[in-house]
N, C-alpha and C positions, 0 to 999 in steps of 0.2 A: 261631611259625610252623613249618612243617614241614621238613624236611632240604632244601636244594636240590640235587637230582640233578645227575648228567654233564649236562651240556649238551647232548650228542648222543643219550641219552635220558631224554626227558621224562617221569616217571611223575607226572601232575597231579591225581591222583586222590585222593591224600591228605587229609587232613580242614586245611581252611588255620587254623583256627583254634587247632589244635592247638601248644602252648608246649613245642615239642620243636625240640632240638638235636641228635639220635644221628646217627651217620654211617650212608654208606649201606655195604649190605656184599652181598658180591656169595661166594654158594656155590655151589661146583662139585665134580661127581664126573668124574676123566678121562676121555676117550672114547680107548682106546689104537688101533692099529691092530687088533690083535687081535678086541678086542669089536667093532670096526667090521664086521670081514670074517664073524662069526658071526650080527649082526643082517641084514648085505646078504644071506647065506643063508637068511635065518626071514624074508623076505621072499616065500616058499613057502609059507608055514606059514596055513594058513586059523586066523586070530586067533578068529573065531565063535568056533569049536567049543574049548571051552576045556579040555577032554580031551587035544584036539590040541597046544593052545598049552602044556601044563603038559609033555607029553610031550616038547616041541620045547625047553624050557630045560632039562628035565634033561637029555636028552639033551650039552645044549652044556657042562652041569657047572653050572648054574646052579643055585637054590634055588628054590620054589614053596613057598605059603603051603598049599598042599594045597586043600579043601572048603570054607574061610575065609578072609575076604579080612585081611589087616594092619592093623596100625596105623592104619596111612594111607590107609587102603583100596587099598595094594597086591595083586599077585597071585602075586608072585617080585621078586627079587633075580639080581643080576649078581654075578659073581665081585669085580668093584670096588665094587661099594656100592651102585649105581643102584637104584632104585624100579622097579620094572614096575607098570604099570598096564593096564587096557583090557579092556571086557567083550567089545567088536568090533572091535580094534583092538589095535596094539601100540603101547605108548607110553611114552616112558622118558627124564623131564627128566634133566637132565645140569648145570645150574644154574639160580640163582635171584638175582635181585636185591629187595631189601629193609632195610628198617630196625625199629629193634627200640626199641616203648616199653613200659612195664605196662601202658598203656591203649590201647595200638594194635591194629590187624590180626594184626601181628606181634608178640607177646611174651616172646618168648626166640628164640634164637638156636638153635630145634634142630634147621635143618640141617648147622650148621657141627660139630655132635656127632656126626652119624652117622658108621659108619664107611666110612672111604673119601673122605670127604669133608672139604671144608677150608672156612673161612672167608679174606677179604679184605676188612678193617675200612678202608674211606674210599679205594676204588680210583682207581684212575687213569682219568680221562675215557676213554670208549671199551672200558675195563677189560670191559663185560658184550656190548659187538658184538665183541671179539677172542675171546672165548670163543665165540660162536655159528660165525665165520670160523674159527676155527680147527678144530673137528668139521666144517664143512661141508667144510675141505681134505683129512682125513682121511676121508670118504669119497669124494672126489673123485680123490684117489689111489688108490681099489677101483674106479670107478665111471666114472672118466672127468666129466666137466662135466654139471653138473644137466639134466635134459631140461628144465625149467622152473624159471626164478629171475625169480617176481612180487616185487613189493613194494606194500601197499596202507598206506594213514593207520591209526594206534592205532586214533583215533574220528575221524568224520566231521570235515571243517576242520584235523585237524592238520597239522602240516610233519614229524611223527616218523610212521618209516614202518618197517612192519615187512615182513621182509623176508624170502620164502617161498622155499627149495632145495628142488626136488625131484626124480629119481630116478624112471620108469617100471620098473615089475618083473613082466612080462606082466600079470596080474589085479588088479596091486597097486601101489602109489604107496609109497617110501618120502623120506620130507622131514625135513626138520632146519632148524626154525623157532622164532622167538618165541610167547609166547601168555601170556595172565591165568593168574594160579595162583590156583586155588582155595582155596588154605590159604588165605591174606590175604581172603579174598572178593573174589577180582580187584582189589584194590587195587596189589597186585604183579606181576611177571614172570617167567614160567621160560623155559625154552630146553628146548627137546625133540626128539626123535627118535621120528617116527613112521612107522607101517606101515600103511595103511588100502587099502578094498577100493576099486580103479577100474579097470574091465573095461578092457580093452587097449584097444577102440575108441573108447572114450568122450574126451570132450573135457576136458583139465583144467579143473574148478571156474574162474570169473573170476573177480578177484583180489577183487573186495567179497563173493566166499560163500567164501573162504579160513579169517578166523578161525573161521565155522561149522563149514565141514568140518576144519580141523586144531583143535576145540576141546580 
């Protein structure tokens, strides 16, 4: 059978028949105060135009992959580690929870390699919601209390709810939320901080077109 996760959240997507024992592990790159109060700035920065966006990290001292996208299909790097991603948007997980077989989604452990970032082999229950609480307090200390905190079901019928902060930034919404990571083919979960376009007037997304719009 598959690993059984924290309790408090459920990733049931795993393949059940699977003769696996690995613990679950939970990577994380810091969100300091710092990088907090640079991203709440680039909160300006029209993410489109990717001229502007690559302009708008160097500027801050970051890295840009240049005319190529990474690895990982990033597009820059933070001075702590972080991934950037986003052809229209700004987007920038900050951890991941997963488990690691040869034959899984996951087969090695290489975010806990990168650098800047760490691994936590077999966390502590709640271990992957204190890291999302803890960035969301850290921009809440720049930011003052989220203009909107939804919470909607993983998938339709569950009781695990994910749970959306976000941040009005005249033209632009910035949130720090749960979501499926692609590496895994959504099998897994990252935490991210994002930056997307929502005209001042418009009404926040309702909370069942959440996982679309912060995909």
């Amino acid at each position: 059978m598959t690993p059984t996760p924290p309790s408090t959240e459920p990733l049931d997507d795993a393949d059940d028949d699977a003769d696996d024992d690995s613990p679950w592990i939970i990577a994380s790159c810091p969100v300091s105060a710092e990088l907090a109060a640079q991203i709440v700035g680039m909160a300006e920065v029209d993410w489109v135009d990717p001229e502007v966006a690559e302009h708008a990290m160097l500027a801050a001292g970051w890295r840009s992959t240049g005319s190529h996208l990474g690895e990982f299909g990033e597009t820059g790097y933070t001075p702590a580690g972080h991934l950037v991603y986003g052809e229209d948007c700004f987007s920038m997980p900050f951890a991941y929870q997963y488990w690691v077989h040869p034959e899984g989604a996951v087969s090695e452990d290489h975010w806990g390699v990168q650098p800047g970032w760490h691994s936590l082999v077999d966390p502590p229950v709640g271990g992957f919601t204190a890291q999302l609480d803890a960035v969301v307090g850290t921009f809440t200390a720049l930011l003052g209390p989220p203009d909107h905190d939804v919470s909607h079901p993983r998938r339709p019928g569950s009781d695990y709810l994910w749970r959306y902060r976000a941040w009005r930034r005249g033209d632009r919404v910035l949130a720090v939320a749960p979501g499926l990571d692609g590496f895994s083919y959504a099998q897994f979960e990252h935490l991210v901080v994002q930056i997307r376009s929502l005209p001042a007037g418009s009404p926040f997304p309702p909370a069942a077109e959440l996982p679309d719009f912060f995909r």
